[in-house]
Phi, psi and omega in degrees: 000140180297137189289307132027261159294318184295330188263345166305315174308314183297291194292006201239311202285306157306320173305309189327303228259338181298300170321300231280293190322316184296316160296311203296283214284340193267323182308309156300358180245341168228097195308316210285019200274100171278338164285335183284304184315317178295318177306310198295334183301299186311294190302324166302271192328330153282331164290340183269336195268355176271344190256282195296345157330286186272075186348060139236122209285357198268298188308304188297337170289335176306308183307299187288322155300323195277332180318295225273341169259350154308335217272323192269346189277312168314305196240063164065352205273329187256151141320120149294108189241172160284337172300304199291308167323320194291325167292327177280357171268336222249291204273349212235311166324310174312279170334290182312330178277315173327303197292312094047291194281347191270338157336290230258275216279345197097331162189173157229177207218035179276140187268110187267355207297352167293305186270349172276340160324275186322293162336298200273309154337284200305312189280297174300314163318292182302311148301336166299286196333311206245011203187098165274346197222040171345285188318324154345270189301306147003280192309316178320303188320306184299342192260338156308334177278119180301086213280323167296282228291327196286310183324284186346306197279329167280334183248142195266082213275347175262008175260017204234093183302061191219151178251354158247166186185119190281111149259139192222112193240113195261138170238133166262155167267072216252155183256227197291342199239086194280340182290321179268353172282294205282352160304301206281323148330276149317312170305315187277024181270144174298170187245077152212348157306034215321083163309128146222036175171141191207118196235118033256180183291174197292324172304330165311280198298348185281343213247359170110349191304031220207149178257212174332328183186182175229204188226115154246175183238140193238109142319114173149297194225141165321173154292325145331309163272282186324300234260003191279302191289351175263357195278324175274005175264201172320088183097000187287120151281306158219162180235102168278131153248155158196147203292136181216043167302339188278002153306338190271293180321322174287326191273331172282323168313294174310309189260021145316265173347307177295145140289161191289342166279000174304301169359284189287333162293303186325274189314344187257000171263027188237341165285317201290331166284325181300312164294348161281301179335303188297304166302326149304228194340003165226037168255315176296318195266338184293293177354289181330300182302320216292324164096279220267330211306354197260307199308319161299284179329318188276344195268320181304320190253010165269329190279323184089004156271201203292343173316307171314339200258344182288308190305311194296334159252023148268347185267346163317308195302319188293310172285343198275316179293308177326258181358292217267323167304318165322297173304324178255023164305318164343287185270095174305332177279326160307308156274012113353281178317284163001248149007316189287313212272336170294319210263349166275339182279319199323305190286002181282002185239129164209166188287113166269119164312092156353305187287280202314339176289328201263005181272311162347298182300327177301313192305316198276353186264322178288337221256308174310329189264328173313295188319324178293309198272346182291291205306315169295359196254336191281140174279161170300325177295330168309054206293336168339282189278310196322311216290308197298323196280314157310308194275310198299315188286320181304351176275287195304346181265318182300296165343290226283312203298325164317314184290301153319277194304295188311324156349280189317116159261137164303140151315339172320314202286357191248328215255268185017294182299324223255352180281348166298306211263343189255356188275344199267286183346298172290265190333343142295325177277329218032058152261151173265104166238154187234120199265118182212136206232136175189125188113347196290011186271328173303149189236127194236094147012106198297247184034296202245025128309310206285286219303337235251326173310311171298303199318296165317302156308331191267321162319327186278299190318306168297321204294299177310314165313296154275359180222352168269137179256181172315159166271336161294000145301319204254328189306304172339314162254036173082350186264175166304120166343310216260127167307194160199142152227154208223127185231111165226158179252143137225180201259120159220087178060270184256007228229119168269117166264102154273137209233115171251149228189140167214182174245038187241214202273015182049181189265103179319119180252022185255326187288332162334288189296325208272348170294300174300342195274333173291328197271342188086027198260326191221152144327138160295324208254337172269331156299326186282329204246357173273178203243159181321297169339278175313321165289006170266319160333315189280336167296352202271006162321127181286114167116000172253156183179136186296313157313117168313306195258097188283082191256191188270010172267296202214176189103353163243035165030051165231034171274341211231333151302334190253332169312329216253279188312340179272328189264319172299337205271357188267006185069026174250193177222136160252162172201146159277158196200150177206158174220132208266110177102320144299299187162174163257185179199116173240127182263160186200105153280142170219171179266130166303339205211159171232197167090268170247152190199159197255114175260159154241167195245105159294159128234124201242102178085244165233021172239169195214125175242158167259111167248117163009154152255328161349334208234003144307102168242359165207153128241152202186181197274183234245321196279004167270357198274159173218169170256139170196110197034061188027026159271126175308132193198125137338103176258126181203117178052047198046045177243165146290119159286110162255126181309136190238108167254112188343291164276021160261313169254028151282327210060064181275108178271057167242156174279115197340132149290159195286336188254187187171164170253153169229120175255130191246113176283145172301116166327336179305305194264328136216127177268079212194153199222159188238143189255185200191148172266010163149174177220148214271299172205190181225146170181166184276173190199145174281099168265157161239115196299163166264131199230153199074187195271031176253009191260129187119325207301130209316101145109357168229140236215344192153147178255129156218158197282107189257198222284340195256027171070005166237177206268123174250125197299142160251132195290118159281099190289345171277001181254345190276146198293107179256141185322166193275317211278355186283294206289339177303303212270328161292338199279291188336296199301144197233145172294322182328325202287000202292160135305120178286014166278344204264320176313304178299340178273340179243040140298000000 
């Protein structure tokens, strides 16, 4: 198999099943979503036809059971309840363990015929329910149907030189590809067969588009001669004809009678049908390009915020194109443009090979350090090479931002997954939780997307576990049956803040301490004296956890452990925040981009670190430090800095200088100012996180190579050791103690 197409199939197949959940999950929470039932339709029938393409007959039959009970639910015959979702999620799980072995092996050899049972049960109960005799009733319809009026409406009888018409109504024994049977189908009618009309249309029926059978109209030939030569071809079971030549008679009757602008409506409500198909097919194919676009609707309008509305006036935009094709069916050269002009937005977005990305990336990260050791190596006198060294960095920095923005993924591809994973929960639990997404548009460096996905899941899984609590539990206490969690993003300068949040019982910090206090991790007498805040920090402890009892969502505390290590290790931070009986809140800071990043350069002694500038919120002299309840500490706006000095907690062994810079960090990130004997330049740099056994150590973060050939350590700031009388002094502190001389000195 071309390796190519096979990796298209997978990442084309994961988009699908990703849309298909979202939509599903937006259809179950509103039966009544007539946009979700249409994606979801559109997103099976490509799944199922991208899997039997590529033969595996398995995954597709899966497809084609959950199709046929969606089928009865579009037309009413079935409830939407939560048992027939739990099959239809139940079928969609499958398909993933398909997709997952044909990943990994190449193919697969999972037997679905179990879960396609159920499946197929669930459709035939329900339907006997609501329809005892389907098949009946089918027929009852055709025979209800005015067979003159549907020519009519199919065949263009005054354009059609003829004194017979053939109506044929063929049903096949078409399998997984029904779009592909009824091509084949089609190709094979003798050419002495005059078609001259078909319901539903032939693009239709080509695309599978037909329920048990369809209708052509035949010029010609009897009812005898059709239904003998259609009766042997490809996939037929049975075939009726029957003669409605007096429709021709009739149409001619009609356009006696009319004047010619009748005339002239007829054709244009036959441009006008044409022009819908063709919207309905680039309505399919736009659906297609866009990958995500169903998946935003469904997520956006499960949250119920303003996104749905976003959504809702792209598929207007979508029906608005239908239109404007309609209108200019007329003007051949518009719709040309038309035509032209899609197909040019089609190609601004495309798939970049991952390896070709990150050797890209490798080239702008060398190119960035060449760039470094030039400009220090050039005498200053040289106005020349300077002026050539200017234009090589306005290249090389547009390279890296480019290269950095191709990097950038929407959080989408990751938040997606997860209104799927909190609906099974609650429902494993019988909790009501209502799920809301915000933000997902925000983009994060594919690097620490990939990193980014457990951590979050294991934060929603707490939020459901531990913090919404039963509904009868929560009406009891005044709340609403149904929880709610809010999984959102923002933007904060170089910095991604993801934030989930719930309403549910918040975090006990007193079962904290006595937890920590059982682990051996802290004093009862160092506990007693921190303040709750600080005591939500020890869940993040390896091996802890507030549950007794070890089920399969929680309780052997390593969940919340790896949210802390996946995210420090990513040069980010989490921190928790609870109100005991409201709810939590976990904030998860990340860096947008990793790799190069703008440092500034301290010096401490002769030696020279680098701090991030993201994590910069001042700087300034040494005559701003003050004492407060006797920690040296930085006053800003009546908060406390308490000072960390760099050599003391490097472990530098030299004598302090009298004079010095204090760099003041964003309180977001930390609330702490670090002290220095000065700082030097600023400038980008290439990090290499530390690794081995130098990788954990305290207060450092990666080393990088600047232009004169050495390596400079980069300070991690959330790690570094702040003296005890620091962390004392924060607990302590009252704005009331400032003076007003000390207020005016940290003016």
């Amino acid at each position: 198999m071309d390796e190519e197409l096979y990796q298209a199939f997978i990442t084309e197949s994961e988009e699908s099943i990703t849309q298909l959940n979202n939509s599903l999950l937006s259809l179950e929470s509103n039966p009544d979503d007539t946009e979700a039932i249409d994606d979801i339709f559109r997103q099976a029938h490509t799944l199922k036809g991208n899997f039997g393409a590529m033969g595996f007959d398995n995954a597709a039959t899966v497809a084609h059971a959950v199709e046929d009970l969606l089928d009865e639910i579009r037309h009413e015959r079935l409830d939407v309840t939560a048992e027939r979702m739990d099959l239809v999620f139940d079928g969609m799980d499958l398909i993933v363990d398909i997709l997952h072995d044909i990943e990994e092996n190449g193919e697969s050899t999972i037997d679905p015929s179990d879960t396609v049972e159920e499946i197929r049960a669930a459709v035939e109960d329900g339907g006997d329910a609501g329809n005892s005799n389907p098949a009946a009733s089918d027929e009852a319809d055709r025979e209800s149907v005015d067979l003159g009026s549907l020519a009519a409406d199919c065949v263009d009888a005054d354009a059609l030189d003829a004194t017979t018409l053939t109506h044929a109504h063929v049903e096949l024994d078409a399998g997984q590809m029904k779009g592909v049977d009824a091509g084949i189908f089609l190709s094979s009618i003798p050419e002495d067969l005059d078609v001259v009309g078909a319901n539903p249309p032939r693009d239709a029926i080509e695309d599978g588009e037909y329920g048990d059978g369809f209708d052509l109209f035949v010029a010609e030939r009897d009812a005898a001669v059709v239904e003998s030569e259609l009766d042997g071809l490809w996939k037929v079971s049975t075939v009726e004809t029957t003669d409605v030549s007096d429709a021709l008679a009739a149409g001619d009757a009609t356009a006696t009678a009319s004047d010619a602008p009748a005339a002239d409506s007829d054709a244009d409500a036959e441009r006008d049908a044409s022009a819908s198909d063709e919207t309905e097919s680039s309505a399919d194919a736009d659906a297609d390009a866009a990958g995500d676009t169903g998946a935003d609707a469904a997520t956006d309008e499960q949250a119920g915020d303003d996104g749905s509305e976003g959504d809702a006036d792209g598929a207007e935009s979508t029906d608005g194109d239908g239109e404007d094709d309609a209108d200019d069916a007329d003007e051949g050269d518009g719709a040309e443009q038309k035509k032209e002009a899609r197909s040019i937005s089609a190609v601004k977005s495309v798939r970049v090979d991952v390896d070709q990305l990150d050797e890209l990336h490798e080239l702008v990260e060398q190119l960035v350090t060449s760039r470094i050791k030039l400009r220090n190596a050039i005498d200053v006198g040289q106005t020349t090479a300077l002026d050539t060294l200017d234009e090589l960095d306005k290249i090389s920095s547009n390279l890296q931002n480019t290269v950095m923005d191709m990097r950038l993924i929407p959080l989408k591809k990751v938040f997606d997954k997860f209104p799927r994973l909190v609906r099974d929960l609650a429902r494993e639990q019988d909790k009501r939780v209502s799920f809301k997404v915000e933000g997902a548009d925000i983009e994060l460096d594919r690097t620490i997307l990939d990193e980014i996905s457990d951590p979050l899941m294991h934060v929603l899984r707490n939020a459901v576990d531990h913090g919404i609590e039963a509904p009868d539990v929560r009406e009891a206490n005044g709340k609403s049956r149904t929880g709610t969690i809010r999984l959102s993003a923002r933007r904060q300068h170089d910095t991604v803040i993801v934030t989930v949040e719930d309403d549910g019982s918040g975090i006990d910090a007193d079962a904290v301490r006595e937890k920590a206090i059982d682990k051996g991790v802290a004093t009862r007498e160092e506990l007693d004296q921190m303040p709750d805040s600080e005591v939500y920090d020890y869940i993040f402890h390896p091996g802890f956890s507030t549950n007794d009892e070890i089920t399969d969502v929680s309780g052997r505390g390593v969940g919340m452990d790896v949210v802390k290590t996946t995210v420090e290790s990513l040069d980010g931070s989490v921190s928790v925040e609870s109100d005991p009986g409201e709810g939590s809140t976990f904030n998860i800071r990340l860096p947008v981009s990793v790799a190069i990043i703008k440092v500034l350069f301290v010096q401490v002694e002769d030696r020279e670190f680098g701090v991030p500038i993201k994590y910069i919120d001042e700087i300034s002299r040494r005559d701003r430090v003050q004492t407060v309840n006797g920690a040296e500490v930085i006053v800003h706006e009546e908060t406390i800095f308490p000072l960390i000095r760099l050599r003391e907690a490097l472990e530098i062994d030299s004598p302090e200088p009298d004079d010095g810079m204090v760099v003041r960090i964003r309180p977001d990130d930390r609330q702490v100012a670090l002290h220095c004997d000065g700082v030097t330049k600023q400038e980008e740099v290439v990090v290499t996180p530390l690794q081995g056994p130098l990788s954990g150590v305290g207060g450092l973060s990666g080393t990088a190579v600047i232009g004169d050939g050495n390596v400079i350590p980069i300070l991690d700031v959330s790690t570094l050791q702040l003296p005890a009388d620091g962390e004392q002094a924060m607990r302590e502190f009252d704005p009331s103690q400032l003076s007003d001389t000390a207020e005016e000195a940290a003016d």
